[in-house]
C-alpha positions in Angstrom: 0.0 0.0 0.0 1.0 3.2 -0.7 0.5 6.9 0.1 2.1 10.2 -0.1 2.7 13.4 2.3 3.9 16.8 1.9 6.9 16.6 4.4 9.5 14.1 6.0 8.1 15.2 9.5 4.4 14.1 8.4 5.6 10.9 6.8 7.7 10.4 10.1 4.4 10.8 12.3 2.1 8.6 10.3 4.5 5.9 9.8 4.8 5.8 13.6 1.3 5.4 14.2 0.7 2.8 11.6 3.4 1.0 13.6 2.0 1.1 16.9 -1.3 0.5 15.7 0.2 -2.7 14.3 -1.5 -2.0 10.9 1.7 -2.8 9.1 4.5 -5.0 9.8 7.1 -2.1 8.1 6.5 1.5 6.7 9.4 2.7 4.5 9.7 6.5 4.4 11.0 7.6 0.8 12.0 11.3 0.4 12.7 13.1 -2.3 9.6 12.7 -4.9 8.2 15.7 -6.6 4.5 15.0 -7.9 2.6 16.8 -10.8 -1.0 17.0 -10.0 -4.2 19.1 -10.7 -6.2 20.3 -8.0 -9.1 22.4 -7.9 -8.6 23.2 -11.4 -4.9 24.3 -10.8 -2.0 22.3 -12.1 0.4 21.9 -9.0 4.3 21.0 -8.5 5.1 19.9 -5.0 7.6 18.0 -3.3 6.9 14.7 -1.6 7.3 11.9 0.7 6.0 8.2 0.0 5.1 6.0 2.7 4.9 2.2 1.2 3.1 0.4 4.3 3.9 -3.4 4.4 0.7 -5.0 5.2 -2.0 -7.3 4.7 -5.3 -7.2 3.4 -7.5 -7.2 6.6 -5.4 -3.7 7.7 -7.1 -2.1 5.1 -10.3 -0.7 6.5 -8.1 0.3 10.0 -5.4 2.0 7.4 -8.2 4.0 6.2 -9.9 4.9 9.5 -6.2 5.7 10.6 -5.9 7.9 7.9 -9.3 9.9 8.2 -8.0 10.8 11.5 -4.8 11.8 10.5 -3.3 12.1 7.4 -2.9 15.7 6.8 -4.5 15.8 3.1 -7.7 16.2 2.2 -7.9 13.5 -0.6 -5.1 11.3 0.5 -3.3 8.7 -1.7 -4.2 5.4 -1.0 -3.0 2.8 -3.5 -3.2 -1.0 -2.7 -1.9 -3.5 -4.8 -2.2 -7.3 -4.2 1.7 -9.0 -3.8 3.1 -12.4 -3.0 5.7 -12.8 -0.4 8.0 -15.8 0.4 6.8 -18.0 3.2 9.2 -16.9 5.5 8.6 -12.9 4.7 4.9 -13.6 5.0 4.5 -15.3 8.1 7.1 -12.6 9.8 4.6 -9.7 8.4 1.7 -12.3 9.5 3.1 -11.9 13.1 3.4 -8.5 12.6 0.3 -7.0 12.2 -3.1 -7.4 14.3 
């Protein structure tokens, strides 16, 4: 899963709380992005900072409650995509997460 923030302090803060809600077994914090975007009609340039959460499926509807409370965007990304794992990788996530 994957979403985006506007700075490394944000990204810091929700990856934390992802953590100790044991949504994800691992958040990786990836700086240095600059998205191209319309919003509201404007075409916008801004630098950013993707958050690709380690999870499984059944996180998903806590992810997203997690994130109407407090992801900073209005219309935040959230991008799942389906992956398979080795056995060993899995079951350590599997332990992971609640």
């Amino acid at each position: 899963m994957t979403t985006t923030l506007g700075t490394p302090a944000d990204a810091r803060a929700l990856a934390r709380a992802i953590l100790q809600r044991r949504l994800a077994a691992c958040v990786q914090v990836e700086e240095g992005l600059t998205s191209f975007y319309r919003w509201q009609g404007k075409e916008c340039e801004d630098a950013e900072v993707r958050l690709t959460i380690k999870t499984l499926p059944h996180c998903e509807a806590g992810l997203l409650a997690l994130f109407a409370e407090q992801h900073p965007y209005e219309v935040p990304q959230f991008l799942c995509m389906r992956m398979r794992a080795s056995e060993a990788y899995l079951a350590w996530a599997t332990g992971e997460v609640l």
